[in-house]
Backbone bond lengths (Angstrom), bond angles and torsions (degrees), N, CA, C in turn:
res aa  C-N    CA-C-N  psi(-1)  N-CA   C-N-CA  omega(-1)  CA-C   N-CA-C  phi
1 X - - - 1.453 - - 1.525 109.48 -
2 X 1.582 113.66 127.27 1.385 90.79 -167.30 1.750 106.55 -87.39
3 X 1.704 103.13 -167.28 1.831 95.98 173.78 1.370 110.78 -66.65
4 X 1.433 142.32 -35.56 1.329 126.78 -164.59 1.492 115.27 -71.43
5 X 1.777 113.89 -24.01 1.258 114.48 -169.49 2.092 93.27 -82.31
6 X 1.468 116.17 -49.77 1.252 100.99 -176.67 1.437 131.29 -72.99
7 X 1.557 113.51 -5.77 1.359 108.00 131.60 1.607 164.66 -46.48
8 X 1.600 79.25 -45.58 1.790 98.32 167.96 1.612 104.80 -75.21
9 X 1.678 117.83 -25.81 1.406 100.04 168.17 1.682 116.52 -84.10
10 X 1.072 117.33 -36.06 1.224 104.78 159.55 1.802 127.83 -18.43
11 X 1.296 85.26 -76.79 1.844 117.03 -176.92 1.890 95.57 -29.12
12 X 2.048 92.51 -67.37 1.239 101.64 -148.52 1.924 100.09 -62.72
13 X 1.509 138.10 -19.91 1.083 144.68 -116.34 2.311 70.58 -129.70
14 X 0.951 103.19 -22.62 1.426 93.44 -175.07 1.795 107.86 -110.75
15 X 1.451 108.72 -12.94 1.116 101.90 168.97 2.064 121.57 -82.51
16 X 1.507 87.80 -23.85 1.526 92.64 169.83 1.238 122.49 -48.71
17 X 1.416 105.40 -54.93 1.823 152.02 -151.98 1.698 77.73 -58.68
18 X 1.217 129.21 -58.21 1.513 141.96 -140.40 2.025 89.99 -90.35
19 X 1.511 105.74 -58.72 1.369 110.41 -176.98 1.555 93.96 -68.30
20 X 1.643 163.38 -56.23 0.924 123.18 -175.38 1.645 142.64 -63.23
21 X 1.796 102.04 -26.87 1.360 124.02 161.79 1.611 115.50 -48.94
22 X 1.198 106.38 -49.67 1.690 102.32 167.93 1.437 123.23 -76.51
23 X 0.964 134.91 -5.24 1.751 154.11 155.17 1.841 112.83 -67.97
24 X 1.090 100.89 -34.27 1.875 104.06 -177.13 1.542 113.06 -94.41
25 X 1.573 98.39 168.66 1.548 109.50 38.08 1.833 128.53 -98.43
26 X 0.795 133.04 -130.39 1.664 119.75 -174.84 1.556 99.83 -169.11
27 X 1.271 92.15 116.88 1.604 103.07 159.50 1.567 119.75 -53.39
28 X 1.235 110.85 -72.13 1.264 136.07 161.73 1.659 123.49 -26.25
29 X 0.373 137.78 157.50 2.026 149.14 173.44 1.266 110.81 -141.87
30 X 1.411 109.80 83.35 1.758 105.39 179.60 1.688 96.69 -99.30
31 X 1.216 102.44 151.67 1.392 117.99 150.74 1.768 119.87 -75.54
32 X 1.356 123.00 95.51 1.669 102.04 -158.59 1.964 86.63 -102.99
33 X 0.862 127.41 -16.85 1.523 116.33 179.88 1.604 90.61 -147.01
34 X 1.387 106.48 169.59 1.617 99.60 165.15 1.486 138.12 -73.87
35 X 1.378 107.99 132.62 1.422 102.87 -159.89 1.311 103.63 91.19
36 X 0.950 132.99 -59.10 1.724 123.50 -158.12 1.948 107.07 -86.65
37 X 1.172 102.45 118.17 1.528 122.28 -168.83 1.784 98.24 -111.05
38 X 1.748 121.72 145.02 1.154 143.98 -164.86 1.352 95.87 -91.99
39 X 1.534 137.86 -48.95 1.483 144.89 176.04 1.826 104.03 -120.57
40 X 1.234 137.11 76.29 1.589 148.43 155.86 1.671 105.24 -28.45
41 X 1.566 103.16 -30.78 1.435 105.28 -157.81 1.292 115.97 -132.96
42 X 1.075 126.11 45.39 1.239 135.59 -161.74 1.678 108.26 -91.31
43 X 0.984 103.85 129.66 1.647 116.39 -173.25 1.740 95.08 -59.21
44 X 1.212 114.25 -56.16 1.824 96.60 179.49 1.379 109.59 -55.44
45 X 0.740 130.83 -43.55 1.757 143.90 -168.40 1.583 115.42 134.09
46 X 1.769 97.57 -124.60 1.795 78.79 163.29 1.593 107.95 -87.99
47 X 0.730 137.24 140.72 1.376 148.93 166.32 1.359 118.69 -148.48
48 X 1.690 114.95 129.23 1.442 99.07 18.87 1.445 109.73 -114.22
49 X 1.329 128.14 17.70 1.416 107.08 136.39 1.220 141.63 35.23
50 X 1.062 102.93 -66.88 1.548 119.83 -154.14 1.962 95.41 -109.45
51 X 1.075 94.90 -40.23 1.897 99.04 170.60 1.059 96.48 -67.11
52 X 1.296 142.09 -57.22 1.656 138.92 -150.12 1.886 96.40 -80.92
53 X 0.991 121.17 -27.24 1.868 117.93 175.09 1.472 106.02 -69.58
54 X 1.559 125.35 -16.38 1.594 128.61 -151.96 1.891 88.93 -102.44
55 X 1.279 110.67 -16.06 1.763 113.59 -168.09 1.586 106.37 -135.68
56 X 0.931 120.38 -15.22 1.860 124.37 -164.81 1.406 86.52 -50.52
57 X 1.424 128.92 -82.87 1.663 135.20 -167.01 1.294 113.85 -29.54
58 X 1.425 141.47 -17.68 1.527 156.07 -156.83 1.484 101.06 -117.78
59 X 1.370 141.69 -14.60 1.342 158.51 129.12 1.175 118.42 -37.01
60 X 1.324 126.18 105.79 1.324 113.91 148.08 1.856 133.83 -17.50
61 X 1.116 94.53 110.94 2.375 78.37 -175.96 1.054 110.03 -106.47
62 X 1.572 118.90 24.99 1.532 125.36 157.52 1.272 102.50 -131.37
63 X 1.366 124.63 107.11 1.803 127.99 158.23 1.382 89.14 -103.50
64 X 1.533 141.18 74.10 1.344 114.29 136.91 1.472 124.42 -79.69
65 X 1.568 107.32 157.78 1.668 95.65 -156.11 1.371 146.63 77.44
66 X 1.590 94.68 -41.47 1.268 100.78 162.28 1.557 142.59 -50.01
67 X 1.389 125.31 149.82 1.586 119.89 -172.42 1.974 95.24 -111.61
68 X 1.507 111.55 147.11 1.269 95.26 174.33 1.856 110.24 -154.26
69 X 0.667 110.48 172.73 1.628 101.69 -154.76 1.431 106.09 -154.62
70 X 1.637 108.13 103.11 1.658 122.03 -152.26 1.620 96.78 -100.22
71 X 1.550 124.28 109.86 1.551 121.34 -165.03 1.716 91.05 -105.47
72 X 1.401 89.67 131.26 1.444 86.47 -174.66 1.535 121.75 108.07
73 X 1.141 127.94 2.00 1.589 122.39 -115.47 1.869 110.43 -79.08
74 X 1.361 103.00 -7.47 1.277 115.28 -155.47 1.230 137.80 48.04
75 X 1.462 99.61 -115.61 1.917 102.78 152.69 1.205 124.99 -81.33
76 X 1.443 116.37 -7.60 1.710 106.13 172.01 1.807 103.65 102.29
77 X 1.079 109.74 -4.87 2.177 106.79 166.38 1.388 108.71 -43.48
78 X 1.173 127.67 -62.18 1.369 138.71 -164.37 1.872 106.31 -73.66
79 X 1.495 112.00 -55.63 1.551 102.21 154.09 1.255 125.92 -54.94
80 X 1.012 125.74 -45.74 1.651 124.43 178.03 1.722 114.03 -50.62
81 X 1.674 107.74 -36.11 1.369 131.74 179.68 1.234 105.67 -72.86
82 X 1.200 131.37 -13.93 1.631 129.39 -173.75 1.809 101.07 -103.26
83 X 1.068 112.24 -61.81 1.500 120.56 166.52 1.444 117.14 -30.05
84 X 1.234 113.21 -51.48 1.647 128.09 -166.84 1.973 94.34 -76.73
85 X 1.100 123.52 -19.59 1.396 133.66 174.63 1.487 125.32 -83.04
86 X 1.826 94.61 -7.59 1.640 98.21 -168.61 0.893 125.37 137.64
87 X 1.771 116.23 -69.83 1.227 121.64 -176.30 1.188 144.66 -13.73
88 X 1.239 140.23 145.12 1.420 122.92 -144.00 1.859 102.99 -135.31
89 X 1.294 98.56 14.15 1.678 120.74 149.78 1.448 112.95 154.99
90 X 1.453 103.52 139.69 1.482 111.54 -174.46 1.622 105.61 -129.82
91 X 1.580 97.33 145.52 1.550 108.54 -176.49 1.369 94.35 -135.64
92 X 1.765 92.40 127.99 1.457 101.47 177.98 1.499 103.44 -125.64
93 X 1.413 108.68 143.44 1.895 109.66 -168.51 1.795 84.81 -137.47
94 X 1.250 86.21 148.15 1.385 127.18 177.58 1.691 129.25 -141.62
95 X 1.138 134.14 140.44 1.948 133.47 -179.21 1.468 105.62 -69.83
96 X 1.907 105.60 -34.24 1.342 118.02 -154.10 1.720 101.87 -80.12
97 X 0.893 127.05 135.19 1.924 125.34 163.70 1.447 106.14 -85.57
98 X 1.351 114.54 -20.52 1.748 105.65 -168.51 1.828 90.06 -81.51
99 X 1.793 131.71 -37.26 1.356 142.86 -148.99 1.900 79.09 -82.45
100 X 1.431 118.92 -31.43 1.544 118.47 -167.28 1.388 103.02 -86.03
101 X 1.563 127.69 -33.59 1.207 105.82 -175.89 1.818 123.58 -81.24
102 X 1.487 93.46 -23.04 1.282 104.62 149.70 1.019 148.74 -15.92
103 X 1.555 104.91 -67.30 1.273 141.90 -177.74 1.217 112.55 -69.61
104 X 1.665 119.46 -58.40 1.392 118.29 174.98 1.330 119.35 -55.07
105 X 1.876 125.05 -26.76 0.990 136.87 -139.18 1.787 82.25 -86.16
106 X 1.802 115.82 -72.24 1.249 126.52 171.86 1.650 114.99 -29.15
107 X 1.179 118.31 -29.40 1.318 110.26 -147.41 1.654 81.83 -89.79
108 X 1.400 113.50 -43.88 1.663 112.67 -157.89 1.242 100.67 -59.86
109 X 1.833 118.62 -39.39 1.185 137.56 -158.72 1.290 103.76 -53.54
110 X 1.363 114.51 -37.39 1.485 124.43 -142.88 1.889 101.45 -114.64
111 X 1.594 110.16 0.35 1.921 109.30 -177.50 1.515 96.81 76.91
112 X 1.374 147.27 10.89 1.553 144.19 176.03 1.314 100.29 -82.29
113 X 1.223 104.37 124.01 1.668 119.12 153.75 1.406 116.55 -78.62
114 X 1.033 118.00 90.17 1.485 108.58 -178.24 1.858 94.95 -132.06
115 X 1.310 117.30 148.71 1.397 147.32 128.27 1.653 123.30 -17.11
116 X 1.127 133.49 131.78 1.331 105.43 164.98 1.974 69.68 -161.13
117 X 1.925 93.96 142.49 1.151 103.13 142.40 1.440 128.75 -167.03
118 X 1.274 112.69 -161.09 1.570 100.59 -176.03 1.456 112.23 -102.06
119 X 1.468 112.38 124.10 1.515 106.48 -171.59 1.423 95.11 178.79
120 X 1.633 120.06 136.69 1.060 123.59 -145.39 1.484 100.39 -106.49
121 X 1.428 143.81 157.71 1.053 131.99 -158.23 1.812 106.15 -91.65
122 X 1.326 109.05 -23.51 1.658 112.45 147.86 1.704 112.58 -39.42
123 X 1.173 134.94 -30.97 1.544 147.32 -147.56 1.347 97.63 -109.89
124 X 1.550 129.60 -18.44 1.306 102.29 -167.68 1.665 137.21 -70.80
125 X 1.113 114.37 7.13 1.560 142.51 -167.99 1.782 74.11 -83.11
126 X 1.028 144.68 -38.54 1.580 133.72 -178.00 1.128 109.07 -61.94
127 X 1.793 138.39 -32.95 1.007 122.87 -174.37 1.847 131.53 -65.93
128 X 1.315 96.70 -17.63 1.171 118.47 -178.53 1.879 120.47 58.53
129 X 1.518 102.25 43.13 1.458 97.24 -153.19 1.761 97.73 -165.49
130 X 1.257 111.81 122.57 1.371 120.05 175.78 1.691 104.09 -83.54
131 X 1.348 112.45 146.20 1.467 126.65 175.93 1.894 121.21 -109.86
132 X 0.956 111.44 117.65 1.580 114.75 166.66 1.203 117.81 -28.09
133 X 1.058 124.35 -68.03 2.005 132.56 149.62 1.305 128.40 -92.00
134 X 1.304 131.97 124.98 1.431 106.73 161.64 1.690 98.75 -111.38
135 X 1.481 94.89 160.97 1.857 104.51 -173.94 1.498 95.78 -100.66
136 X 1.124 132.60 145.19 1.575 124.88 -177.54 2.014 97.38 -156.62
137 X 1.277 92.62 73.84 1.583 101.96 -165.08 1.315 104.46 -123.01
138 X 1.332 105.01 117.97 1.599 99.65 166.64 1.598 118.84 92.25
139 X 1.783 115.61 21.05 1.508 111.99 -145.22 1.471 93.78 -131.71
140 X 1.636 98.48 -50.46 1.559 112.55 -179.34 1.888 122.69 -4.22
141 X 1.916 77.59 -80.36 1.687 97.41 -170.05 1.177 103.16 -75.21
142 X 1.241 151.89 6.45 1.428 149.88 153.62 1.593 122.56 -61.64
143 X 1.294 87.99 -31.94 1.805 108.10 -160.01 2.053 97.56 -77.42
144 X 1.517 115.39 133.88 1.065 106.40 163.43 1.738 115.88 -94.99
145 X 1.498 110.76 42.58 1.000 93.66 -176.34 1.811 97.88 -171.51
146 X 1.366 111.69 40.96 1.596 134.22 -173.00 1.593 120.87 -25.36
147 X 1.436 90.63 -50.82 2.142 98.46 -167.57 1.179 87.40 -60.40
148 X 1.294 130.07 -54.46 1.536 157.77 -128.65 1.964 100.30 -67.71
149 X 1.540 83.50 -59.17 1.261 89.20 176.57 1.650 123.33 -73.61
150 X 0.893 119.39 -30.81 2.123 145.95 175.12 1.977 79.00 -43.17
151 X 1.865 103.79 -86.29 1.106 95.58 -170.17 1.253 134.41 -56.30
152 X 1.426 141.24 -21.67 1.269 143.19 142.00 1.520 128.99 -19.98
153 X 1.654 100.11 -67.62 1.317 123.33 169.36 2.036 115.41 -38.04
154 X 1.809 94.03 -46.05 1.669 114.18 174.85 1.425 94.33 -76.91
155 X 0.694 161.23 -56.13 1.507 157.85 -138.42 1.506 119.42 -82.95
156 X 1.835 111.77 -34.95 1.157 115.41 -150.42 1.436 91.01 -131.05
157 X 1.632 128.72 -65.16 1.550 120.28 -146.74 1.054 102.37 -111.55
158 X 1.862 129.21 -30.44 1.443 121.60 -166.22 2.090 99.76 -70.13
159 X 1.527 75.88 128.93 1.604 73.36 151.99 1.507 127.27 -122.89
160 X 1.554 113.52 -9.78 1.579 114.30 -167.75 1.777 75.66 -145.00
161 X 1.738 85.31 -102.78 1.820 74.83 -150.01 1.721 90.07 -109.55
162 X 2.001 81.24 -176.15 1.813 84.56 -163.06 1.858 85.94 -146.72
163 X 1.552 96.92 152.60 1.677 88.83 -166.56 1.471 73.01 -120.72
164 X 1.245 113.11 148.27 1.615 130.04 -158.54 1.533 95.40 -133.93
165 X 1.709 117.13 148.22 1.517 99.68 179.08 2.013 74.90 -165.26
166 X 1.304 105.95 130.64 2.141 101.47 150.47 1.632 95.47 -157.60
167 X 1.291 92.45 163.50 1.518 118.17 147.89 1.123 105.79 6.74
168 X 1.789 144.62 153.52 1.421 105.05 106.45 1.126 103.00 -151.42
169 X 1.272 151.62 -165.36 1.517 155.53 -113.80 1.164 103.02 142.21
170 X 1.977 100.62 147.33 1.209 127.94 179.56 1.435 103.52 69.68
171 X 1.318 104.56 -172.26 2.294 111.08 -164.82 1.288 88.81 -51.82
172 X 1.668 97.08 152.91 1.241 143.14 142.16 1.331 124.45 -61.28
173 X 1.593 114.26 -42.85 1.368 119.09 -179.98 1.812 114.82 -69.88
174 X 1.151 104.71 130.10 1.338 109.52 132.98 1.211 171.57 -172.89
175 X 1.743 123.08 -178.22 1.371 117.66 -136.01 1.516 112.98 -104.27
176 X 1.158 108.37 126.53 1.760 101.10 169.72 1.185 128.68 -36.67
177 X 1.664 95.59 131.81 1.593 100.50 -167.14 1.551 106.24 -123.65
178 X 1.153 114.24 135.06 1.932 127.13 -149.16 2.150 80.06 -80.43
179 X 1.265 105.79 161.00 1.447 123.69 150.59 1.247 116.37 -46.51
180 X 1.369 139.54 -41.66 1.461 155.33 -154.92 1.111 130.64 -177.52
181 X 1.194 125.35 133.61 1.482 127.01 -173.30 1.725 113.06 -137.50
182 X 1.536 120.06 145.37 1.042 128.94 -166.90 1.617 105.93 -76.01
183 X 1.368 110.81 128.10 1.335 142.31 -163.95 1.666 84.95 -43.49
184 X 1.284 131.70 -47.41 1.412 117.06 -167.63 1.537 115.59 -84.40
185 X 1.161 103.00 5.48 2.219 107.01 -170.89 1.572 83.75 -94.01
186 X 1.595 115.94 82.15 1.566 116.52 155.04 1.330 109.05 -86.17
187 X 0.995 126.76 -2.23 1.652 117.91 172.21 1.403 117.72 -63.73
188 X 1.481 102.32 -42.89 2.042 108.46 -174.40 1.747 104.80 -40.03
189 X 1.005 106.54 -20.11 1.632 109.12 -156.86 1.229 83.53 -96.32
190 X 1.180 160.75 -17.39 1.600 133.19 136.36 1.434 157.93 -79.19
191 X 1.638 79.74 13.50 1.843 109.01 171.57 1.569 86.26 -66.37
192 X 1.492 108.33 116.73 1.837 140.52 145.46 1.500 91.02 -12.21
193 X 1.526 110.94 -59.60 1.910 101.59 -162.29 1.419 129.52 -96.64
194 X 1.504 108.45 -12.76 1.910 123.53 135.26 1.362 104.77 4.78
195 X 1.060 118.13 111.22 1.673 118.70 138.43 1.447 120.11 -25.89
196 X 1.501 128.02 102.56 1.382 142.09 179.67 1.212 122.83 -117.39
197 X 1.446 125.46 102.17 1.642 113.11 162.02 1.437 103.85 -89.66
198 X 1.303 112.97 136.68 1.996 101.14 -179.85 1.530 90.57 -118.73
199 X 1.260 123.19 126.16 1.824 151.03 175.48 1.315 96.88 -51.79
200 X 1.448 121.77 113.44 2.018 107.35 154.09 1.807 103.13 -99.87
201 X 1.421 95.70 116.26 1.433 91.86 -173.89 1.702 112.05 -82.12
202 X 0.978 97.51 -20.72 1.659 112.06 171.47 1.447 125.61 -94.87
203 X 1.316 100.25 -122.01 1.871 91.39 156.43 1.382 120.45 -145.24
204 X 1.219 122.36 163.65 1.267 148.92 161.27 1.564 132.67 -86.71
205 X 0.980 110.78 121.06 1.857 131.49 -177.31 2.037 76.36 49.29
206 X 0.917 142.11 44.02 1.612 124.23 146.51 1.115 88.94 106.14
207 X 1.436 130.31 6.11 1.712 130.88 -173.98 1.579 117.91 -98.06
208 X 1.390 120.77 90.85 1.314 106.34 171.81 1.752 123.86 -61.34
209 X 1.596 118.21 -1.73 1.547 123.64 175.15 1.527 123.94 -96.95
210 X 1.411 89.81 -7.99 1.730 106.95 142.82 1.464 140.38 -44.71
211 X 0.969 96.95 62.75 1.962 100.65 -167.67 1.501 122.57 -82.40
212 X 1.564 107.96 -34.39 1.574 107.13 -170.55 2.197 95.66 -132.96
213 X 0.923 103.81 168.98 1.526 110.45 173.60 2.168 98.47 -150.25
214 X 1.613 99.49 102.76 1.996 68.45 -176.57 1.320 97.88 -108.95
215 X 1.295 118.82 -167.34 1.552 115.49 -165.74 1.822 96.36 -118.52
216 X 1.169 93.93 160.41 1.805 96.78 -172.27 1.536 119.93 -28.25
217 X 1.625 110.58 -49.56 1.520 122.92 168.57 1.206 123.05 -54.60
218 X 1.476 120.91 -28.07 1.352 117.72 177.05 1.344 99.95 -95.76
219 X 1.609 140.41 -9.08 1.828 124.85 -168.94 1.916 72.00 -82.86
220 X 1.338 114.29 -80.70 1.657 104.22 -157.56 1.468 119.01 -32.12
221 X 1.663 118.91 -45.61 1.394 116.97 -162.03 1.563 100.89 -66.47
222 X 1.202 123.17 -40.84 1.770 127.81 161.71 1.086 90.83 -43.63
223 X 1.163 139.43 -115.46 1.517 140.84 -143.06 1.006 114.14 -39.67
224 X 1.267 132.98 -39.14 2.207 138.96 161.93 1.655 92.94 -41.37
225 X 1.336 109.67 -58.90 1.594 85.18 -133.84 1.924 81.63 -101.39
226 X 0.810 148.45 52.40 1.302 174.15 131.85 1.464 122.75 -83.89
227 X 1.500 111.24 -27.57 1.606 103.84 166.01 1.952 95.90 121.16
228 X 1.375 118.19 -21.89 1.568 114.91 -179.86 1.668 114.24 -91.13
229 X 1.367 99.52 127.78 1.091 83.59 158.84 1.506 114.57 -133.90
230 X 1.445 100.53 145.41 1.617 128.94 -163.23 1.470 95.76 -51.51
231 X 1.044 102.35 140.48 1.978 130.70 170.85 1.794 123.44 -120.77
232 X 1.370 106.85 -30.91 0.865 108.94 -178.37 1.742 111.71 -172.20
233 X 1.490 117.75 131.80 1.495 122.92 167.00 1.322 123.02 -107.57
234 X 1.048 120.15 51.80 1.247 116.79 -179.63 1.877 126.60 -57.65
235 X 0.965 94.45 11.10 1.916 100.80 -175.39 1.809 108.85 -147.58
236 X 1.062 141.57 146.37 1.272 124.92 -179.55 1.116 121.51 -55.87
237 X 1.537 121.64 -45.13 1.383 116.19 -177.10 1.265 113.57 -109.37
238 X 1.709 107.78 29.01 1.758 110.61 174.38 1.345 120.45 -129.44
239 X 1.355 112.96 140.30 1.581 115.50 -175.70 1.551 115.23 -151.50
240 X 1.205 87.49 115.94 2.063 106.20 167.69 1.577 114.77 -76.61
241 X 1.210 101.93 97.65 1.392 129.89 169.43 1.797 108.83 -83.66
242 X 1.212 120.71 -166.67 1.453 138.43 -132.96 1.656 115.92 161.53
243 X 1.078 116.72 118.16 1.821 122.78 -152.83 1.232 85.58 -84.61
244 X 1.443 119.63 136.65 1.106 158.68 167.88 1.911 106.10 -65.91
245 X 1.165 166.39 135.50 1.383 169.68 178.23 2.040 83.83 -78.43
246 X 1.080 112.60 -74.85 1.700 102.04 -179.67 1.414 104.77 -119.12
247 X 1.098 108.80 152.02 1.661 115.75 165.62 1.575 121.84 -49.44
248 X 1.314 106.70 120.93 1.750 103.42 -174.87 1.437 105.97 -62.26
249 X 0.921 117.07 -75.28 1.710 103.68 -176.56 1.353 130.70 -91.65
250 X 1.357 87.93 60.92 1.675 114.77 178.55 1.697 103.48 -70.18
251 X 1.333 110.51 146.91 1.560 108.78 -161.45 1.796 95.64 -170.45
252 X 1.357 115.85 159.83 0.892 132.59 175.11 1.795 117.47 -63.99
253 X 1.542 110.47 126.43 1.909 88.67 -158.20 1.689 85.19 -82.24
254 X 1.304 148.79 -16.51 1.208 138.29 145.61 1.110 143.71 -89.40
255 X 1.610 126.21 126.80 1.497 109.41 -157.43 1.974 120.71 -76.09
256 X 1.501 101.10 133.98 1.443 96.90 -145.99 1.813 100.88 -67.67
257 X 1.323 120.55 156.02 1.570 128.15 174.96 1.002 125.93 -25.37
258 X 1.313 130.68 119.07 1.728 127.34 152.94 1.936 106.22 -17.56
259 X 1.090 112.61 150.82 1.723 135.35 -179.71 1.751 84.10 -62.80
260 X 1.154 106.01 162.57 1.213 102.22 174.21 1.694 100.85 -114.12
């Protein structure tokens, strides 16, 4: 390589360095040239990195053709990760403009054609358009309004599968849960492996967008009765689902009248 070419990489590898530092701080940890990282210092380490090595194999590693639709998207790791697989266009939406400029910034950095816009995952009934994958990682426990969004997600964009990832807290285990139970068995609701969303009315790890934390029994029983059903967990807090035609435990959201 001669000196003029490892100069201009130099240059270009320090002009990033400068354009991502003025973009943060960064959730994300991209690699945008070699050597040059978006978060160097990230309290997880690399992340997510290091989440995406614990699930990548459980991914499809051919989306050619494929359409895919990154909710949440932040900085764009996980879109950038779909692209580099094939995909044959990806749209990633985010609330945040600083998580969007990011995103565009990584993506250019990196030769990715990707999408990015602002549109809230309440909004997606706007896109007018079902996706081959949707990514739905990292969004859940943010949301003040979770089922809400699950069924949306079923309603409007999923069309095949959906890689699911949040928070979660409290047991790991869990316990079979009957069709119905008699109005006086309040105990079930303190079986450890119960379906649990637990409320942070304040905040979490320093996060006031911390709203819900649920425990393994409550991420699956959401995703059942939302219309997914689970295919595969390959990570603790990740699961490749598959769209449901109707929601299994689809039910009346009010309970219908006494007989007359």
């Amino acid at each position: 390589m001669t000196d003029d070419r490892l100069r201009a990489q130099s240059l270009r590898a320090q002009s990033l360095r400068e354009r991502a530092e003025a973009l943060g701080p960064w959730f994300h940890n991209i690699e945008i040239a070699p050597g040059v990282f978006t978060a160097p210092g990230h309290f997880l380490g690399d992340y997510p990195m290091v989440k995406w090595r614990t699930f990548a194999d459980a991914v499809p590693a051919d989306l050619t053709g494929k359409t895919v639709l990154d909710i949440g998207c932040n900085a764009g790791f996980y879109a950038v990760a779909m692209k580099r697989r094939g995909a044959a266009r990806v749209l990633g939406i985010d609330e945040d403009e600083r998580y969007l400029a990011q995103a565009r910034f990584a993506a250019e950095a990196l030769g990715a054609t990707i999408e990015f816009r602002n549109l809230s995952v309440y909004d997606v009934g706007a896109l007018g358009e079902r996706f081959d994958v949707v990514l739905f990682m990292g969004v859940l426990y943010h949301l003040r309004h979770p089922l809400l969004a699950l069924d949306l997600i079923h309603a409007h964009v999923a069309g095949d599968l959906m890689v699911f990832q949040s928070m979660q807290r409290g047991a790991s285990i869990v316990a079979p849960v009957a069709e119905d139970y008699d109005f006086f068995d309040a105990g079930r609701f303190d079986d450890p492996g119960y379906p649990k969303l637990h409320f942070i009315e304040h905040r979490y790890a320093g996060d006031p967008t911390n709203w819900w934390a649920p425990n393994r029994a409550c991420t699956e029983a959401m995703l059942r009765a939302s219309g997914f059903r689970i295919e595969a967990h390959p990570e603790e807090e990740v699961y490749l689902c598959r769209r449901a035609a109707t929601p299994v435990a689809a039910r009346p959201v009010h309970p219908a009248p006494p007989p007359a």
